[in-house]
Backbone bond lengths (Angstrom), bond angles and torsions (degrees), N, CA, C in turn:
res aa  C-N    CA-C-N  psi(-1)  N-CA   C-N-CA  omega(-1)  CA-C   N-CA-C  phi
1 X - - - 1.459 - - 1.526 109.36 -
2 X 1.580 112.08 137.20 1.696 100.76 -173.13 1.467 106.02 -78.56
3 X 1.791 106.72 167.32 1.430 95.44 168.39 1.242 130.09 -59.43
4 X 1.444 119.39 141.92 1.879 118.22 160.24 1.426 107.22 -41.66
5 X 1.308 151.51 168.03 1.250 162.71 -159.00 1.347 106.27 -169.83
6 X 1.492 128.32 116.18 1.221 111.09 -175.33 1.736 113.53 -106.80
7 X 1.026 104.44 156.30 1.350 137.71 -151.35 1.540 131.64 -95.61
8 X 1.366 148.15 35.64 1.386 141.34 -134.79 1.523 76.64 -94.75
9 X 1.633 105.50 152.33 1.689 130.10 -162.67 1.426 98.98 -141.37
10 X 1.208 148.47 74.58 1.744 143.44 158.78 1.520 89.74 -26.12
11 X 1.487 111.31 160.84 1.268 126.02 162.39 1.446 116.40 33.40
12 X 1.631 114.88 60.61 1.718 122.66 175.87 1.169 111.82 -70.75
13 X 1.190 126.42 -41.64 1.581 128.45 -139.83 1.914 95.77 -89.00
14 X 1.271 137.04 8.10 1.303 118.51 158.03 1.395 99.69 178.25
15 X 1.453 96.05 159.73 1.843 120.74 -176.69 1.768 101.70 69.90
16 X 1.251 105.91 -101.45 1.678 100.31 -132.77 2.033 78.99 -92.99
17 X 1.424 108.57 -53.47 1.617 100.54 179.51 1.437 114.90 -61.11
18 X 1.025 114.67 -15.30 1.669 96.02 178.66 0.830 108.29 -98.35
19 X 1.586 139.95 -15.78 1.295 129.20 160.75 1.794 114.01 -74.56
20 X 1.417 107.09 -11.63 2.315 86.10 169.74 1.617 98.46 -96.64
21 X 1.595 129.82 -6.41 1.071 118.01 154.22 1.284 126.95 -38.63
22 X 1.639 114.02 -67.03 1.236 124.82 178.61 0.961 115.04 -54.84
23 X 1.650 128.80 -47.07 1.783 130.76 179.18 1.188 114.66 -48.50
24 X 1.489 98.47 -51.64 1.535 97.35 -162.96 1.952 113.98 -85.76
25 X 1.432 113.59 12.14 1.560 118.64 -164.21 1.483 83.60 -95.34
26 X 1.385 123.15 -35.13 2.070 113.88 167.76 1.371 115.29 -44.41
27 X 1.178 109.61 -36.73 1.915 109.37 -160.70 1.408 100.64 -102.05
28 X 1.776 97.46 -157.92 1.533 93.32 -170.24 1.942 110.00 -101.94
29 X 1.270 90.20 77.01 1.666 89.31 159.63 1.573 106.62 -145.10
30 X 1.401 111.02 163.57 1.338 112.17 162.41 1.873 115.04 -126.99
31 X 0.890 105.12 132.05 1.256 135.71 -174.12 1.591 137.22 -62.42
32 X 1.536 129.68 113.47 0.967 140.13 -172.02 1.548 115.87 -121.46
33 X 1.673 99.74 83.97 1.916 121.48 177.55 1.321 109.84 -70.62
34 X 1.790 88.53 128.22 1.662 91.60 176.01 1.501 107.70 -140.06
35 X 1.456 101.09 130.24 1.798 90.46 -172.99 2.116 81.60 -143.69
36 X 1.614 84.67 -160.69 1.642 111.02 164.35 1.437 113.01 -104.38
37 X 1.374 119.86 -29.48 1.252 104.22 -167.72 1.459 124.27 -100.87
38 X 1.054 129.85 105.26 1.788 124.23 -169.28 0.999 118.62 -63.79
39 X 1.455 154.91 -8.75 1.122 172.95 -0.08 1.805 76.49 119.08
40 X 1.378 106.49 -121.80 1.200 135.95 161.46 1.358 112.51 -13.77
41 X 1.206 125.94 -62.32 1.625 111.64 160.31 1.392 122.11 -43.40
42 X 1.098 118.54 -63.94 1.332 107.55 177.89 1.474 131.04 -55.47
43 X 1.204 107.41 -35.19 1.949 128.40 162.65 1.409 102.57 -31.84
44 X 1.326 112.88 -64.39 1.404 139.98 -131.70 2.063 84.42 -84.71
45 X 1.361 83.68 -68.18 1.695 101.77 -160.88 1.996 98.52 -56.49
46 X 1.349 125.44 -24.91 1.725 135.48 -177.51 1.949 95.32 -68.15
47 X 1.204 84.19 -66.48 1.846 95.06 175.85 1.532 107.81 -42.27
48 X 1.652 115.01 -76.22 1.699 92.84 -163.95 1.486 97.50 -78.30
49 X 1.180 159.81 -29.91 1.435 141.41 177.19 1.602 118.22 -3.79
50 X 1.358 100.94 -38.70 1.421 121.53 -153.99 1.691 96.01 -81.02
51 X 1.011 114.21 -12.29 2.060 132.06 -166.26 1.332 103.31 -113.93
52 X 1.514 119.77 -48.51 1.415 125.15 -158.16 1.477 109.93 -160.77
53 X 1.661 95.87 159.19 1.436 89.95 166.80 1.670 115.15 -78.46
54 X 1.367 99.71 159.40 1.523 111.14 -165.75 1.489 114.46 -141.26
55 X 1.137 127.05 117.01 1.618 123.39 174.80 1.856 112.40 -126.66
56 X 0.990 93.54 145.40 1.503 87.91 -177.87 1.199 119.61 -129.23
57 X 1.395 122.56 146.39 1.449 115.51 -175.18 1.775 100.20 -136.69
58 X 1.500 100.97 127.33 1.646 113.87 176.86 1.639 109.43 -74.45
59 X 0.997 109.24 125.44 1.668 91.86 164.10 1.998 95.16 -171.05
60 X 1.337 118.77 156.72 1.352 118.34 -177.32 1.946 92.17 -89.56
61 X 1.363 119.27 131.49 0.888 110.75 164.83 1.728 144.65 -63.48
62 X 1.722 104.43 -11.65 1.228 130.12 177.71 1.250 112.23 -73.63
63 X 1.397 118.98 -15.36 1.707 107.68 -162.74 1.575 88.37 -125.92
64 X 1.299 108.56 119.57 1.388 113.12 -174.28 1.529 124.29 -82.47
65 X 1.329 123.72 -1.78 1.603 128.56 174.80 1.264 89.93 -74.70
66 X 1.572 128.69 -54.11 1.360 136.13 -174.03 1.955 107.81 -50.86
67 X 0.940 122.86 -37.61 1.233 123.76 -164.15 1.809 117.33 -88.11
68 X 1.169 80.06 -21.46 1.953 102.29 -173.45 2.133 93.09 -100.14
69 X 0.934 107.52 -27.59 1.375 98.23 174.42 1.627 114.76 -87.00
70 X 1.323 122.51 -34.21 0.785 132.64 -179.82 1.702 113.60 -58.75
71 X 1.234 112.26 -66.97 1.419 128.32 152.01 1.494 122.30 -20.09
72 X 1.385 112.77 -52.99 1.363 138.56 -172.15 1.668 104.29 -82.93
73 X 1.302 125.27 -9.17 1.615 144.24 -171.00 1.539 103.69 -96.15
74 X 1.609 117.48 -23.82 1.122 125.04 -162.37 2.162 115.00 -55.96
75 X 0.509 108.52 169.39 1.894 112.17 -175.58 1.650 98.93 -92.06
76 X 0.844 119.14 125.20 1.633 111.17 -178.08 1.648 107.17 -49.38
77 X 1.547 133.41 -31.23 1.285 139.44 -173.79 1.296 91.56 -74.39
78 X 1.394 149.03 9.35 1.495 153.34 -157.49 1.515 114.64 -151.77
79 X 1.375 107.46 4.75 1.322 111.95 -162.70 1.882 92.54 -91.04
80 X 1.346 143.70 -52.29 0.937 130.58 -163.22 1.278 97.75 -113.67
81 X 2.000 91.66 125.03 1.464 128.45 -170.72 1.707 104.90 -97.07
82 X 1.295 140.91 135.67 1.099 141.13 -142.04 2.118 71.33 -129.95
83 X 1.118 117.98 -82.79 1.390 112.37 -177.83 1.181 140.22 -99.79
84 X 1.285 154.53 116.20 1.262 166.85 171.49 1.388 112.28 -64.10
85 X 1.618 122.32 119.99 1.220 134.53 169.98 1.227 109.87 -107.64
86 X 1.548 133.48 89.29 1.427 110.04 173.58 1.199 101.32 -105.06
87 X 1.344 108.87 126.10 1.515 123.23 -172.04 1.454 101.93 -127.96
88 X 1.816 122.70 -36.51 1.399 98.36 -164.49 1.716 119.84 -55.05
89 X 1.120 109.30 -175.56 1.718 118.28 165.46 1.772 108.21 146.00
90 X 0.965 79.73 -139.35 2.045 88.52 -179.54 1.475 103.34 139.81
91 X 1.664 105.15 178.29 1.323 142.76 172.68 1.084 129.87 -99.45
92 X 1.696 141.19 112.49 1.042 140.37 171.34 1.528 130.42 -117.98
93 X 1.252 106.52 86.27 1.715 125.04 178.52 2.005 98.61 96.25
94 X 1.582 90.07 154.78 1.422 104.30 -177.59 1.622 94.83 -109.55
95 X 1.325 152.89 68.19 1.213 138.00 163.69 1.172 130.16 -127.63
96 X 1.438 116.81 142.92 1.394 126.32 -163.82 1.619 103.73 -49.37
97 X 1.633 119.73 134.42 1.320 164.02 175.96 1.755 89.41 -19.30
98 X 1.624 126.70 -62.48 1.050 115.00 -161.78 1.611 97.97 -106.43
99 X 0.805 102.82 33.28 2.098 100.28 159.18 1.619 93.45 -154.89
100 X 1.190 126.40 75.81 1.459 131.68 -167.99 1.329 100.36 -122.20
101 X 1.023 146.35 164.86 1.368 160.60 -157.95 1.832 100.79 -119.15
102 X 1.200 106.21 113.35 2.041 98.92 -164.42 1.528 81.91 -77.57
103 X 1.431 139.77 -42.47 1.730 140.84 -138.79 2.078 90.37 -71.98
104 X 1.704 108.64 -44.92 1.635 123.23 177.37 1.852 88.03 -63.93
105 X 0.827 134.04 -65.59 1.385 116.70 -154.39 1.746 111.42 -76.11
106 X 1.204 106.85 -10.29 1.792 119.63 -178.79 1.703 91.30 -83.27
107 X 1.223 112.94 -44.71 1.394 108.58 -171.93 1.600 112.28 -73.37
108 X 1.464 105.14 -52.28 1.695 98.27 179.28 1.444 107.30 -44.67
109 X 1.429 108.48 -58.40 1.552 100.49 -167.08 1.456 118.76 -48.59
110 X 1.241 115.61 -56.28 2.096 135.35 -169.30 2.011 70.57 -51.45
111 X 0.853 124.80 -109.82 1.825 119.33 -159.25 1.013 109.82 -36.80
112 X 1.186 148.05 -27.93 1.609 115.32 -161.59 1.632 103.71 -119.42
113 X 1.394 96.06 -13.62 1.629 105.70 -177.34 1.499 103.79 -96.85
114 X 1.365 108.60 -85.62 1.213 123.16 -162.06 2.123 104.65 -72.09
115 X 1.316 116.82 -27.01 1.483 119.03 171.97 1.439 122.35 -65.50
116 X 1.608 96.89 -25.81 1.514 106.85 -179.68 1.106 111.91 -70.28
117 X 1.904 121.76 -36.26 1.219 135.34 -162.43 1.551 123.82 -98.59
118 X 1.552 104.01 -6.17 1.661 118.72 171.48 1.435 93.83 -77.88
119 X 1.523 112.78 -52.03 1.522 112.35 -162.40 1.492 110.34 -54.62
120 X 1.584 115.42 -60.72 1.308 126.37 177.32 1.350 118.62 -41.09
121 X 1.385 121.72 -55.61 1.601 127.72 163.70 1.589 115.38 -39.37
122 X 1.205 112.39 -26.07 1.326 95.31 -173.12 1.287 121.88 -98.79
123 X 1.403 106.79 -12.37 1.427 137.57 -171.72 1.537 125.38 -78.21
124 X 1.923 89.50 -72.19 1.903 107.99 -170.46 1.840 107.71 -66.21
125 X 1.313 114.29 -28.12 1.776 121.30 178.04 1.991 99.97 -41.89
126 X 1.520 95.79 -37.40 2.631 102.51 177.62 1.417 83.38 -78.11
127 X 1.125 116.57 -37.11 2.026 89.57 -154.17 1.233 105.12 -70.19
128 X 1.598 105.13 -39.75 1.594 114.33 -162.68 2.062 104.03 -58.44
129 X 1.404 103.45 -49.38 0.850 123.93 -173.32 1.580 125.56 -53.28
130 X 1.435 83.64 -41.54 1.940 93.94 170.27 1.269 119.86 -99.44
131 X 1.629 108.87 17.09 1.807 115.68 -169.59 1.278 122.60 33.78
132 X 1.570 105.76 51.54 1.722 110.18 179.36 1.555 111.02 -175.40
133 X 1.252 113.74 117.91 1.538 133.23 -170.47 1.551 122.35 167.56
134 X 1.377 96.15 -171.67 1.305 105.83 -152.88 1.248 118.93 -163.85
135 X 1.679 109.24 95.90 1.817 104.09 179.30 1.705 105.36 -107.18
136 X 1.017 96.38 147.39 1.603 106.49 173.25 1.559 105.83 -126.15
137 X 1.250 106.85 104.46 2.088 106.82 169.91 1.079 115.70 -75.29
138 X 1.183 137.89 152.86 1.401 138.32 -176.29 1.726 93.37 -122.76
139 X 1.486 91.72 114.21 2.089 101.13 -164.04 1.976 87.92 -102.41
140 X 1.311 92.22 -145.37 1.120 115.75 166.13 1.605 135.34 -178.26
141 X 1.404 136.12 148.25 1.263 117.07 174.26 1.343 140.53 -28.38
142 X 1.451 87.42 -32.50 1.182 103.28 163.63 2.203 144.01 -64.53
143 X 1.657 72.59 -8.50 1.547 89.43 165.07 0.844 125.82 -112.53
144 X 1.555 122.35 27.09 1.357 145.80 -175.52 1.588 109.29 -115.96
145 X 1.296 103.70 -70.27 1.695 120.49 170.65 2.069 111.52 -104.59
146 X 1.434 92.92 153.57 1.415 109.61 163.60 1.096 106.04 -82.90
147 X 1.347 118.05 171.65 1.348 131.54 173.67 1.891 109.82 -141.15
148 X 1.136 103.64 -158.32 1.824 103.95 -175.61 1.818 73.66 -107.90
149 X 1.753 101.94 144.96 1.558 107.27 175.34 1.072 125.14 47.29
150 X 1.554 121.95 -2.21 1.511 111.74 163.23 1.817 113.71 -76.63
151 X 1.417 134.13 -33.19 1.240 163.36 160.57 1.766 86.57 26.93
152 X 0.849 145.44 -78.89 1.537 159.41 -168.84 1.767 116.69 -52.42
153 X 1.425 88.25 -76.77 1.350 105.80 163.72 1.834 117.18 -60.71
154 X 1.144 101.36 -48.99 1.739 70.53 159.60 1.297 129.09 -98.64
155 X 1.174 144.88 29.71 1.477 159.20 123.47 1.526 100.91 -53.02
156 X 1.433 129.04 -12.20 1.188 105.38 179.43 1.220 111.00 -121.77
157 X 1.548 111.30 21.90 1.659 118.46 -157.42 2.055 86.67 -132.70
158 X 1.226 111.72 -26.76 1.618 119.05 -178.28 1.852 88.42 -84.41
159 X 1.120 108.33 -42.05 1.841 98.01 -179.68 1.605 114.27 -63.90
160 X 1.661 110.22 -26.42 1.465 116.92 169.51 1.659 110.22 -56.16
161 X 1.934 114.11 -53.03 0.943 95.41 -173.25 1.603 133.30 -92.14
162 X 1.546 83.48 8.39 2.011 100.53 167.73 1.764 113.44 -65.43
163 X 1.416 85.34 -52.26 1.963 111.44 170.01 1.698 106.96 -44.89
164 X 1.132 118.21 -66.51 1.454 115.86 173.01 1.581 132.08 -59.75
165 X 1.309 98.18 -32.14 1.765 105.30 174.77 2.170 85.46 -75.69
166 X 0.974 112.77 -31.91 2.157 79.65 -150.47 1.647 72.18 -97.05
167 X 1.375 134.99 -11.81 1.552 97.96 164.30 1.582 121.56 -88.87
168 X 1.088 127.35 -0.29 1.233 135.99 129.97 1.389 128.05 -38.98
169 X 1.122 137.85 -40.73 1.326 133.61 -173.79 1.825 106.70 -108.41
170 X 1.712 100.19 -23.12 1.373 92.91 -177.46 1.479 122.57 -82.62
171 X 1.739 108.15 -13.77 1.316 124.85 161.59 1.453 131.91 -86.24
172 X 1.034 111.35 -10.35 1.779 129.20 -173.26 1.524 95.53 -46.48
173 X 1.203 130.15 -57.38 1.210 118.08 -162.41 1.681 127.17 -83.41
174 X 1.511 92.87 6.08 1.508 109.56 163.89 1.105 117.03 -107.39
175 X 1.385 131.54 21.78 1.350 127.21 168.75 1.736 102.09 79.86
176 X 1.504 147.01 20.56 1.527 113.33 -162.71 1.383 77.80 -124.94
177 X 1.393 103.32 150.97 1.418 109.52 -176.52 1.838 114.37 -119.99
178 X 1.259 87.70 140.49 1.754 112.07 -156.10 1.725 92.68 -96.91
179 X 1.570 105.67 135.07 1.356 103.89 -164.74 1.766 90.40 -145.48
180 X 1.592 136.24 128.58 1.493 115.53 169.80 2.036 92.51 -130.90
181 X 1.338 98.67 124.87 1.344 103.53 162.60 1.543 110.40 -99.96
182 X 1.225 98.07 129.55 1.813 113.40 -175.28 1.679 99.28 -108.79
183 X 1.252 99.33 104.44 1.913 96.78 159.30 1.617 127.22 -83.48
184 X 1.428 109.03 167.78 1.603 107.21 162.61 1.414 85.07 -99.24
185 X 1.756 100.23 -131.02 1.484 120.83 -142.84 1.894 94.32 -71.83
186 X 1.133 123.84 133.62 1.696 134.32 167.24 1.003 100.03 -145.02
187 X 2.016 108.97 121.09 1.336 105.28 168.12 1.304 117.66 -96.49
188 X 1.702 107.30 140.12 1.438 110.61 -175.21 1.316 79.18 -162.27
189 X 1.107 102.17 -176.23 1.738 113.65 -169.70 1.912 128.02 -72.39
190 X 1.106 91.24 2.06 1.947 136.10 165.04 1.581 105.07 -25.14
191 X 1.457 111.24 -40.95 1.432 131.76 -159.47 1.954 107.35 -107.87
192 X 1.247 87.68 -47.88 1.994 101.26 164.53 1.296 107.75 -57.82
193 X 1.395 130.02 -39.94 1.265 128.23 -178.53 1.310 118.50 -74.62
194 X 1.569 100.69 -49.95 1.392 110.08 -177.28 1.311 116.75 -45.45
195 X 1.729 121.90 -48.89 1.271 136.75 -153.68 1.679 101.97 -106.60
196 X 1.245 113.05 8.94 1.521 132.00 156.51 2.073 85.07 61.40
197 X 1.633 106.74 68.37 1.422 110.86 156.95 1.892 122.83 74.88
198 X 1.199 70.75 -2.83 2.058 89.80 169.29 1.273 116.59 -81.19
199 X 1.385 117.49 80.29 1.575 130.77 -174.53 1.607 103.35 -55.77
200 X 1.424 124.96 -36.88 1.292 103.14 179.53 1.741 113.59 -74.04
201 X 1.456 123.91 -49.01 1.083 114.11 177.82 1.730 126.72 -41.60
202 X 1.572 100.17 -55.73 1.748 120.53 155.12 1.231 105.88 -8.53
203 X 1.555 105.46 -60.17 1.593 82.37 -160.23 1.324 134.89 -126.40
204 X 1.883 84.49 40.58 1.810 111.26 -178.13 1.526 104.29 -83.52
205 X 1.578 131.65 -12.13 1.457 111.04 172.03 1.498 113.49 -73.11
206 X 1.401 118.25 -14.22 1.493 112.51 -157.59 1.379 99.49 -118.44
207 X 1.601 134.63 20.77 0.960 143.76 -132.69 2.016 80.42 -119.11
208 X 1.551 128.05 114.43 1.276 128.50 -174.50 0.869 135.80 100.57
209 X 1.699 116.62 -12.29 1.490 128.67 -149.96 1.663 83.49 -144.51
210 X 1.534 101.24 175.52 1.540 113.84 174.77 1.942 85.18 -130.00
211 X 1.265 94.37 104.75 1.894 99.48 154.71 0.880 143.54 -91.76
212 X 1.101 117.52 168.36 1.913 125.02 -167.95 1.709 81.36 -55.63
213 X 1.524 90.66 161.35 1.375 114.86 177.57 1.489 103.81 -132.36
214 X 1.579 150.60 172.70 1.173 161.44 178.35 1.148 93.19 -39.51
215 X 1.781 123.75 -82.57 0.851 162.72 -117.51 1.699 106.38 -83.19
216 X 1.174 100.58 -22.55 1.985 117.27 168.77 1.421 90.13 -83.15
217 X 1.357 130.20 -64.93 1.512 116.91 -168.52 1.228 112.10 -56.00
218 X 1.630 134.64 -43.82 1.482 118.48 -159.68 1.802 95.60 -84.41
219 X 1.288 120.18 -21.18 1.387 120.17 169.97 2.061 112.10 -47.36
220 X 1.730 118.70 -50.22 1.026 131.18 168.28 1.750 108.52 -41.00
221 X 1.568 103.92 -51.64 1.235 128.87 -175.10 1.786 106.66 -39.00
222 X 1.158 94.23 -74.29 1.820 137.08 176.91 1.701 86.83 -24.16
223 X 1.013 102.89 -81.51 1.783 156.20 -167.64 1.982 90.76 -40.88
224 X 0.962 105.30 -63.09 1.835 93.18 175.33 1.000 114.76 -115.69
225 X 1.606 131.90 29.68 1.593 117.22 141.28 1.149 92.27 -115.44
226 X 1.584 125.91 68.80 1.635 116.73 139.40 1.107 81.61 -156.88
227 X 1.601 151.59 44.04 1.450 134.95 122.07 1.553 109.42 -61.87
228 X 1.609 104.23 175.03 1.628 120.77 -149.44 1.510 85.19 -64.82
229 X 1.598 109.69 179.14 1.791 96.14 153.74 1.238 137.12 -66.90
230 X 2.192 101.96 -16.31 1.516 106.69 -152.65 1.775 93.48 -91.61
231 X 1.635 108.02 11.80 1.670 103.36 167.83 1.509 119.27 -144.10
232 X 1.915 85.67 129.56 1.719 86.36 170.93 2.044 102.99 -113.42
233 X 1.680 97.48 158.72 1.053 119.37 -164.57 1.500 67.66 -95.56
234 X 1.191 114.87 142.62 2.199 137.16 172.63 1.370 97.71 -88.47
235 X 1.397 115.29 -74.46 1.069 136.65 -154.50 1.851 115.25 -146.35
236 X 1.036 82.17 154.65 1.912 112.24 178.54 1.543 114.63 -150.32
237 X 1.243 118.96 148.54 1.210 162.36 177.38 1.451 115.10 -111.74
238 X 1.254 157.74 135.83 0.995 169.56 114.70 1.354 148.34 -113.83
239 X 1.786 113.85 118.96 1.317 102.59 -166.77 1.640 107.01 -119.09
240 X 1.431 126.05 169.04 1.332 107.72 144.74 1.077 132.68 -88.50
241 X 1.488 140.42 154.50 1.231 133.80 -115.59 1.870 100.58 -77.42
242 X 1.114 97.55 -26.51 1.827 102.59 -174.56 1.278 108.55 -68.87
243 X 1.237 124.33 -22.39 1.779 131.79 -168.71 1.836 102.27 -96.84
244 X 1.415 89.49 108.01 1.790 85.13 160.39 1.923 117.85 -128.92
245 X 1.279 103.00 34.15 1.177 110.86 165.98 1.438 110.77 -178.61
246 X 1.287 123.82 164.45 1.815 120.96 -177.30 1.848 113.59 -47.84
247 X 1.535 91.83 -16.87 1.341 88.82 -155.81 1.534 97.82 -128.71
248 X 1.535 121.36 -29.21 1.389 113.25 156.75 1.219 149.95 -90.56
249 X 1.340 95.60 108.48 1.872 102.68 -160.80 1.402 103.48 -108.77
250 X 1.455 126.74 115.03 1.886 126.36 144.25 1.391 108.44 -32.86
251 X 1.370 119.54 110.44 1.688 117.34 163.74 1.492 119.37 -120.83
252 X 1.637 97.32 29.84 1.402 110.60 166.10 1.299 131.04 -1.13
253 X 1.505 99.95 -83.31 1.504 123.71 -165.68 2.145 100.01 -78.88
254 X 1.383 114.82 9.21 1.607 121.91 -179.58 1.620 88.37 -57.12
């Protein structure tokens, strides 16, 4: 039987992390859920128990005493993390650059910038150390291309994939391998957030098309932490099949 491999997941409790939770609670890893909401942690963490081991730790990823304590809370049998999922983050408001919401752009950044980078700090110092690990960022197209009103949010999704290339090169010589899957359109609640709970707006990107769902990303997930050791997947791209750019979407069947 191979070894368990353990697993820390930013943002478990819904969309894209709670679906490589579930993927990956079949195989051989066991699992370390991390969200805000306890509710949902515990849901989440009762369900796969039954697959894997499971520990969970609450903490907001934005506030960094919280994130370094949390970490620091760990069980010594829990202390060395073999892979890194930083997946949490999100979107807050679509509006043009000079009527922008500063509180949406303080927030994108603290999660996707600065949340990504509390977590990692506390983490890659074992991997580096034991010359063996494994982060996977969860980017987005959006850190590839601009869009109209994305301006913020993807400044904070192009800093993801700056973050992944220099931890890529700044780890190379410890053996841990740097992995960023960038999606297009996935519906998950990405769009509820964004549009701060406006179910009709929500769900005008996916409105014609059939989109990625979680369950394609944690599959990607699956998919390059069980290549050999002597290969890492860098990078990915992924669209659903109607999307071939941030901004060009088939809405055929609209």
């Amino acid at each position: 039987m191979a070894t368990q491999r353990t697993v820390l997941i930013t943002g478990a409790t819904a969309g894209i992390g709670e679906a490589i939770a579930r993927l990956l609670a079949g195989h051989p890893f066991r699992l370390i859920l991390c969200g805000r909401r306890a509710d949902r942690l515990k849901q989440l963490a009762d369900e796969l128990s039954a697959r894997t081991e499971v520990h969970t730790l609450r903490f907001d990823i934005t506030r960094r005493q919280e994130v370094a304590a949390a970490l620091d809370s760990l069980p010594p049998e829990w202390k060395r993390i073999d892979v890194l999922v930083n997946n949490a983050g999100g979107a807050h408001g679509l509006d043009p650059i000079q009527s922008g919401n500063v509180d949406d752009w303080e927030a994108m950044i603290d999660a996707n910038v600065k949340g990504l980078l509390y977590v990692s700090r506390g983490i890659l110092p074992g991997m580096a150390d034991r010359k063996s690990g494994h982060v996977i960022n969860i980017g987005s197209i959006a850190g590839r291309e601009v869009y109209a009103g994305g301006n913020v949010y993807c400044a904070s999704k192009f800093a993801v994939d700056a973050l992944s290339r220099g931890m890529r090169i700044d780890l190379n010589s410890a053996g841990v391998k740097v992995t960023q899957i960038s999606p297009g359109l996935v519906e998950t609640e990405f769009s509820l957030v964004r549009f701060k709970g406006d179910t009709s707006r929500a769900a005008t990107p996916y409105q014609g098309i059939t989109p990625l769902v979680g369950k394609d990303i944690a599959d990607l997930v699956l998919f390059v932490l069980t290549r050999p050791d002597h290969v890492v997947v860098a990078d990915l791209v992924v669209f659903p099949t109607a999307q071939a750019s941030a901004t060009v979407v088939n809405r055929a069947n609209r």
